[in-house]
VEXPA-778524 format. One record per residue (C-alpha): residue number from 1; residue in one letter; y, x, z. Coordinates in Angstrom, 2 decimals. Layout:
REM residues N
+-----+---------+---------+---------+---------+
| num | residuo |       v |       u |       w |
+-----+---------+---------+---------+---------+
| NUM |       A |       Y |       X |       Z |
...
+-----+---------+---------+---------+---------+
***
This chain:
REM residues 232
+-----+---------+---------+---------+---------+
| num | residuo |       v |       u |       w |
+-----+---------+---------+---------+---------+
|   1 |       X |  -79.04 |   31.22 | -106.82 |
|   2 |       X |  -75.65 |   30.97 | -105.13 |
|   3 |       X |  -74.78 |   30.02 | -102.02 |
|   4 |       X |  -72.40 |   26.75 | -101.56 |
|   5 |       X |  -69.00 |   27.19 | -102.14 |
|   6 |       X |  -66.99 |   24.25 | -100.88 |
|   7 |       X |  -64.22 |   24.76 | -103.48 |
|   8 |       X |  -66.74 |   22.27 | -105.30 |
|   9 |       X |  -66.60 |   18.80 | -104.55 |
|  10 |       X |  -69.49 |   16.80 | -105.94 |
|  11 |       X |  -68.94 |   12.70 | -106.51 |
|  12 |       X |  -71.70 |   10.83 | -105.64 |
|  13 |       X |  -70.92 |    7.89 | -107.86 |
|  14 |       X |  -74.30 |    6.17 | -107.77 |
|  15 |       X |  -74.69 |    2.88 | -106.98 |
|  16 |       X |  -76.33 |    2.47 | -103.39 |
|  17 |       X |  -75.97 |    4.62 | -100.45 |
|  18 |       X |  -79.79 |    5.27 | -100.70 |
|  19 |       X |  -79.01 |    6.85 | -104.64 |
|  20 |       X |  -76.84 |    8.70 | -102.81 |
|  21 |       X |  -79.27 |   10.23 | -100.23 |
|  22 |       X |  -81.52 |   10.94 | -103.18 |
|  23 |       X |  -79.05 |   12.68 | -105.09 |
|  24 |       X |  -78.21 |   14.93 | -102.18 |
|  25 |       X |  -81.17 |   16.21 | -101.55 |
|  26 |       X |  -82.02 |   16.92 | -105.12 |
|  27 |       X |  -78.45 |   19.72 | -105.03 |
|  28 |       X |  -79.55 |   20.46 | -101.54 |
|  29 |       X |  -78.11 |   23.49 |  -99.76 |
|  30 |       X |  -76.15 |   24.43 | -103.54 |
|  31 |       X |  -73.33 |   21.52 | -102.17 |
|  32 |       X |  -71.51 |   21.13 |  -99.02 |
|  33 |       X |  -68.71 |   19.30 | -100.09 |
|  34 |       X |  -68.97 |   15.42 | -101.30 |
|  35 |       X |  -66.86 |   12.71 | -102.53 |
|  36 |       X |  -67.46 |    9.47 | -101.92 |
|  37 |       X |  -65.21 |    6.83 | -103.62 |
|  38 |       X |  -64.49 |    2.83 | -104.56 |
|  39 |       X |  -67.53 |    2.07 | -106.41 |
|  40 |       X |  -70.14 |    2.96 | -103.69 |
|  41 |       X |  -67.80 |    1.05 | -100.77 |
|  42 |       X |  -69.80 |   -1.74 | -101.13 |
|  43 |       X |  -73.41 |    0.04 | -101.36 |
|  44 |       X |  -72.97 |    1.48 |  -98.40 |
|  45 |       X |  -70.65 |    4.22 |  -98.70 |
|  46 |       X |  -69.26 |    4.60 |  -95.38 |
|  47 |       X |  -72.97 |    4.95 |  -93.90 |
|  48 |       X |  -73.84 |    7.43 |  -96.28 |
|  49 |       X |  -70.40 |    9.70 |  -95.32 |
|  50 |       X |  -71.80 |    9.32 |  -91.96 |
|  51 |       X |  -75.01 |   10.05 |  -92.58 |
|  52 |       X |  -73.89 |   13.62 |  -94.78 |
|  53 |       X |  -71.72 |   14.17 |  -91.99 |
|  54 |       X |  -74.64 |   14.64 |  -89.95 |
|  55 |       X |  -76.35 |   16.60 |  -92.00 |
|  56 |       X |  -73.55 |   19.26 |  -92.23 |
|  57 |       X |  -71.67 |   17.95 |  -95.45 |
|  58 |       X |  -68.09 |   17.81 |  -95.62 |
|  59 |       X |  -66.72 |   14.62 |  -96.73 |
|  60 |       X |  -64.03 |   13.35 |  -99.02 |
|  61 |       X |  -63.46 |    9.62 |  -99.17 |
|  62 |       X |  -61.61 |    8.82 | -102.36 |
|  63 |       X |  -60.52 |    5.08 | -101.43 |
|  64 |       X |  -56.83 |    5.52 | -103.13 |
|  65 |       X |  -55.69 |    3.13 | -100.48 |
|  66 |       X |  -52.26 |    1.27 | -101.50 |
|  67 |       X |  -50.91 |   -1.22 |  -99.21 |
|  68 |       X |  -47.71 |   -2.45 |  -97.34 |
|  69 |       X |  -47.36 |    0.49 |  -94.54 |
|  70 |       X |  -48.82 |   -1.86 |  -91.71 |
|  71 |       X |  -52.06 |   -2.59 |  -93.46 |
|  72 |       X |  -52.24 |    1.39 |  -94.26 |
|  73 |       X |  -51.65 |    2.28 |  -91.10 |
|  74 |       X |  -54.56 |    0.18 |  -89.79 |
|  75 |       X |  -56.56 |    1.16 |  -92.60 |
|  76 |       X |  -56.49 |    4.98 |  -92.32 |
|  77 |       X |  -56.56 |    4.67 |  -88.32 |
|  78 |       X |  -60.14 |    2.79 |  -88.67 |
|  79 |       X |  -61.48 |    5.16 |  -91.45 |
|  80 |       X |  -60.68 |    8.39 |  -89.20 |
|  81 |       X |  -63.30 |    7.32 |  -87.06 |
|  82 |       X |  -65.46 |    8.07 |  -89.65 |
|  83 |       X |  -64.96 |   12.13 |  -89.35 |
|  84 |       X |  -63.74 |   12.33 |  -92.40 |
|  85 |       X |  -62.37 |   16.21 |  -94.11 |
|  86 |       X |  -60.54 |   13.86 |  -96.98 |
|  87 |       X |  -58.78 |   10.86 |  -97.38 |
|  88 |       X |  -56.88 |    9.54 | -100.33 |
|  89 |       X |  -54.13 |    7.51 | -100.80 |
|  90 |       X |  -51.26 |    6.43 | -103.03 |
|  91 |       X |  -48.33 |    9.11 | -103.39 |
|  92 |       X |  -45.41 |    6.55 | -102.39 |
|  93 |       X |  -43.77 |    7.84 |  -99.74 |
|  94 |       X |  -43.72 |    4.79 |  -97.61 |
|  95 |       X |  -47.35 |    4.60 |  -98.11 |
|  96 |       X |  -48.35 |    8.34 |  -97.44 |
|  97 |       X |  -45.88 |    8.37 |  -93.81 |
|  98 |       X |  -48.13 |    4.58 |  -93.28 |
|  99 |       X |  -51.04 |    7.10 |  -93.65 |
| 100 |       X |  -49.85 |    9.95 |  -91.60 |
| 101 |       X |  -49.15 |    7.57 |  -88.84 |
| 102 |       X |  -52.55 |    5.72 |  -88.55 |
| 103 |       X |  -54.51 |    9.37 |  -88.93 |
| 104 |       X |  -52.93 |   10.04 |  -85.69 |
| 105 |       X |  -54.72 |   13.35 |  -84.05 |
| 106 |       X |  -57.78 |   13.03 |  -86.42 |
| 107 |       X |  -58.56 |   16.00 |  -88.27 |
| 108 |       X |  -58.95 |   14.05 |  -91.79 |
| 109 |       X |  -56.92 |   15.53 |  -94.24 |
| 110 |       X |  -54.28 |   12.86 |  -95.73 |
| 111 |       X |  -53.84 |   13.35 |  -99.98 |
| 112 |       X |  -51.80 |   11.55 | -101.93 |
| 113 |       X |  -52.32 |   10.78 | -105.68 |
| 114 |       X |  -49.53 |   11.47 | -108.03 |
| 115 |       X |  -51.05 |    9.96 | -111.50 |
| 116 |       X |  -54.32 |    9.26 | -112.30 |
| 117 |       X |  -56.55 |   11.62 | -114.59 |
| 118 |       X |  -56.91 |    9.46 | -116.97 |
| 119 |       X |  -53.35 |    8.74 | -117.79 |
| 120 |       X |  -50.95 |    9.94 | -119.62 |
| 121 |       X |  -47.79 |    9.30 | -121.11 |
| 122 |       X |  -48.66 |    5.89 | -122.98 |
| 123 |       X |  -50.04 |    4.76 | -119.42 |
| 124 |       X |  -47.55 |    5.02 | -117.45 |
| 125 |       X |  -44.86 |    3.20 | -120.04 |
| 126 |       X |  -47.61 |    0.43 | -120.12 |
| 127 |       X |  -46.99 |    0.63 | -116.27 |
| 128 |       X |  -43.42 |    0.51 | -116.23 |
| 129 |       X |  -43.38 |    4.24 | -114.78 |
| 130 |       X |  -39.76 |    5.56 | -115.31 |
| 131 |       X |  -39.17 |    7.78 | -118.81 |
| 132 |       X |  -39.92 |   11.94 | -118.24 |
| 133 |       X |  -42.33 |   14.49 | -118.81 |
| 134 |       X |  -45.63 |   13.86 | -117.15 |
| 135 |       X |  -45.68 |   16.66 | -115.75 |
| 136 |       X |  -41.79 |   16.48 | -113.89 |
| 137 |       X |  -42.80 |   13.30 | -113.06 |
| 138 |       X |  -45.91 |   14.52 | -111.62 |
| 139 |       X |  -44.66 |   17.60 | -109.89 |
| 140 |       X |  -41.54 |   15.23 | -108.20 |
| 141 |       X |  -44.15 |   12.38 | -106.91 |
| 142 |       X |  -46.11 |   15.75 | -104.99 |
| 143 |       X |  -42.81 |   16.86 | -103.76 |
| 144 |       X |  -42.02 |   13.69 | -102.46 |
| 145 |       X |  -45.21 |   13.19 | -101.07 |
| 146 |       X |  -45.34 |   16.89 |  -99.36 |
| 147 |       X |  -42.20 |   15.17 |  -97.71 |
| 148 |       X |  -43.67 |   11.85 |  -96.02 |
| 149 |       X |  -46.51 |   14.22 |  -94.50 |
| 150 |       X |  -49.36 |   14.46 |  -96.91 |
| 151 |       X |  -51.85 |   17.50 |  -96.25 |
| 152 |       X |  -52.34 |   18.15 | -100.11 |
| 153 |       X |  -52.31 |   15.65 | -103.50 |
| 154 |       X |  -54.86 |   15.00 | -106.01 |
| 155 |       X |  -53.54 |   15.99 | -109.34 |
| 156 |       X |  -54.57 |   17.29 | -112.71 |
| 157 |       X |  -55.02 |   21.71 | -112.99 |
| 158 |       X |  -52.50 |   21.50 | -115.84 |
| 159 |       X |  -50.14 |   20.44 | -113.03 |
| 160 |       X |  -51.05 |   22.25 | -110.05 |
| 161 |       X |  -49.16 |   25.44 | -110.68 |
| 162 |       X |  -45.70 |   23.24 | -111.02 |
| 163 |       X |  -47.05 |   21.91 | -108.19 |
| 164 |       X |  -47.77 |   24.84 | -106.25 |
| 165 |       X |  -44.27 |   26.27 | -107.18 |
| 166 |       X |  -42.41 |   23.78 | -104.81 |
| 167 |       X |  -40.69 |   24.75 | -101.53 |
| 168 |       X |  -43.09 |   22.21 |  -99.58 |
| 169 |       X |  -46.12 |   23.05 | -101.13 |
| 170 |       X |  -47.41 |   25.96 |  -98.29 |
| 171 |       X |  -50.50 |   25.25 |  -96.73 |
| 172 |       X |  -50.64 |   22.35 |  -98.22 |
| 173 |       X |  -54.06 |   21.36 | -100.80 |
| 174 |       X |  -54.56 |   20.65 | -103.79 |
| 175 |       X |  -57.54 |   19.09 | -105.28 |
| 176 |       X |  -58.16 |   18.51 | -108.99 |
| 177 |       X |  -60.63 |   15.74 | -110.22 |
| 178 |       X |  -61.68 |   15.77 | -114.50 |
| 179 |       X |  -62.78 |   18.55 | -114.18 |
| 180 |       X |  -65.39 |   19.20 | -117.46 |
| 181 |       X |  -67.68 |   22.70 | -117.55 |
| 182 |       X |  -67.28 |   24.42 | -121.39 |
| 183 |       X |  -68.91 |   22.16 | -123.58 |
| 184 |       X |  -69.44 |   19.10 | -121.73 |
| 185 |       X |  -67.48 |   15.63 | -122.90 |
| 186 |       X |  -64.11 |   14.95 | -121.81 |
| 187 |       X |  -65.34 |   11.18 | -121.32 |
| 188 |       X |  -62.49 |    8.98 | -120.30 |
| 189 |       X |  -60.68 |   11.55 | -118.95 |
| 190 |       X |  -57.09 |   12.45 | -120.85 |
| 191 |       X |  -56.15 |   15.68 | -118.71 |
| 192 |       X |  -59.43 |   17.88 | -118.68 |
| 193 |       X |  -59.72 |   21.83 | -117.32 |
| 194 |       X |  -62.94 |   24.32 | -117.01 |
| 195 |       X |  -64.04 |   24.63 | -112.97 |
| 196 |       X |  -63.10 |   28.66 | -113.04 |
| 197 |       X |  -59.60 |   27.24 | -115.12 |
| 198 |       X |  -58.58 |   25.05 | -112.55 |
| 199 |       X |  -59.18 |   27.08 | -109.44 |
| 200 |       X |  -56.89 |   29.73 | -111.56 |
| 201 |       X |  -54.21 |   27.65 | -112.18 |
| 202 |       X |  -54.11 |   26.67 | -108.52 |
| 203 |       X |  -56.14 |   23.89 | -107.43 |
| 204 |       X |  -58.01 |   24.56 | -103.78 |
| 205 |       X |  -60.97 |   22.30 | -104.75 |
| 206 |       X |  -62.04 |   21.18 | -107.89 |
| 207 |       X |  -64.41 |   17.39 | -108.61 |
| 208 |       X |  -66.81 |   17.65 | -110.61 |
| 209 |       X |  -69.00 |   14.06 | -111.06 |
| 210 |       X |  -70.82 |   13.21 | -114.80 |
| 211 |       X |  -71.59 |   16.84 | -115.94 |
| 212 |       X |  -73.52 |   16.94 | -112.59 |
| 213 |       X |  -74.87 |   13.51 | -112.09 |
| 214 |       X |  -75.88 |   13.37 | -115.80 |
| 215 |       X |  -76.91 |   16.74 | -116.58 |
| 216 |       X |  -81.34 |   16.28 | -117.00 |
| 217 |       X |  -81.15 |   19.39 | -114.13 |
| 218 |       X |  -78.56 |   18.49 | -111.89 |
| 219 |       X |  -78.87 |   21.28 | -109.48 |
| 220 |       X |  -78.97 |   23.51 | -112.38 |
| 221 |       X |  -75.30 |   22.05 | -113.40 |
| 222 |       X |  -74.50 |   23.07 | -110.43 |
| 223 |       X |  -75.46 |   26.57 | -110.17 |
| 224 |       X |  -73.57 |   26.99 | -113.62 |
| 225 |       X |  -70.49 |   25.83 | -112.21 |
| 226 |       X |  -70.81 |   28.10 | -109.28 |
| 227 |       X |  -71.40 |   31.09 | -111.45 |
| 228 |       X |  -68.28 |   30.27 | -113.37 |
| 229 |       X |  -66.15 |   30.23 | -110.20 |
| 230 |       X |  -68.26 |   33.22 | -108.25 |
| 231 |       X |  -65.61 |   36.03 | -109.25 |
| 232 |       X |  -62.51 |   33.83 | -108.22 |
+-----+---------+---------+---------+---------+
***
């Protein structure tokens, strides 16, 4: 048995804040760290953050907000009410400063995305994304996003040493979601990494959802992934 390590970030991608509850209890005191994100909003997400909260858990709320700076501003200033450790948003510039401004003193932790897990190359022409290397183009959206004031950015492990390489990067996080254990399915995932992999390659926190929530033990999932990252 190990003790909770909040380098792992568990996603509690279930469908009502109540699934939630149940789901915590079953990892108990082997998680302190949980993300909650889009899908639950509307089963009661926000209740359930506050709820963890009480309970001791540290909270990441994955909401990826994108908006003109006013709305984001109001946005993020309403959610920090909430306590939160982690809030997400889009890595444009004008969007992350929005951010910054409407966290005011809270201590929530502002993180910008730079590309979605689950995209690569193919994706972002379909998106009209400019031409590059993903991982440039990756690397320069952090950079720029280090710039505007964001405490850390959600990228991929393959990127976070390019990442971690850049002038602004000190102090600041980084937190890597697709994350897959050895043997478990990449899903729909494009830009996978092993828990002890990522945390190597310089990610601060690592998500781990399906090979938890879908595992037949999930605590047991667990336990495996904190083994792997023990001697880090």
């Amino acid at each position: 048995m190990h003790a909770s390590d909040d380098r792992l970030i568990v996603p509690l991608d279930v469908p009502t804040a109540l699934d939630g509850l149940h789901m915590a209890e079953r990892l108990g005191d082997s998680v302190s760290f949980y993300k909650i994100g889009l899908g639950m909003l509307t089963g009661g997400g926000l209740a359930l953050a506050d709820e963890l909260k009480t309970a001791g858990k540290r909270i990441f709320l994955d909401m990826k907000l994108f908006d003109i700076p006013a709305t984001i501003t109001a946005a993020v200033a309403g959610l920090c009410r909430y306590d939160l450790d982690f809030l997400t948003v889009h890595g444009d510039p004008s969007v992350v400063r929005a951010a910054v401004q409407g966290r005011g003193g809270a201590a929530t932790r502002i993180l910008a995305v730079t590309f979605l897990t689950s995209a690569d190359r193919a994706d972002l022409d379909c998106a009209l994304i400019r031409s590059g290397d993903l991982r440039t183009l990756v690397t320069e959206r952090a950079r720029r996003a280090f710039e505007a004031g964001a405490d850390g950015v959600i990228a991929a492990a393959e990127d976070a040493a390019s990442i971690r390489a850049l002038p602004g990067a000190e102090g600041r996080l980084i937190v890597s979601p697709g994350i897959r254990p050895l043997g478990a399915g990449a899903d729909d995932q494009k830009r996978t990494a092993t828990p002890a992999g990522a945390l190597r390659q310089g990610a601060d926190h690592i998500v781990v959802g399906r090979p938890i929530r879908e595992a037949p033990d999930p605590r047991a999932a667990v336990e495996a992934i904190l083994t792997d990252i023990a001697g880090l």
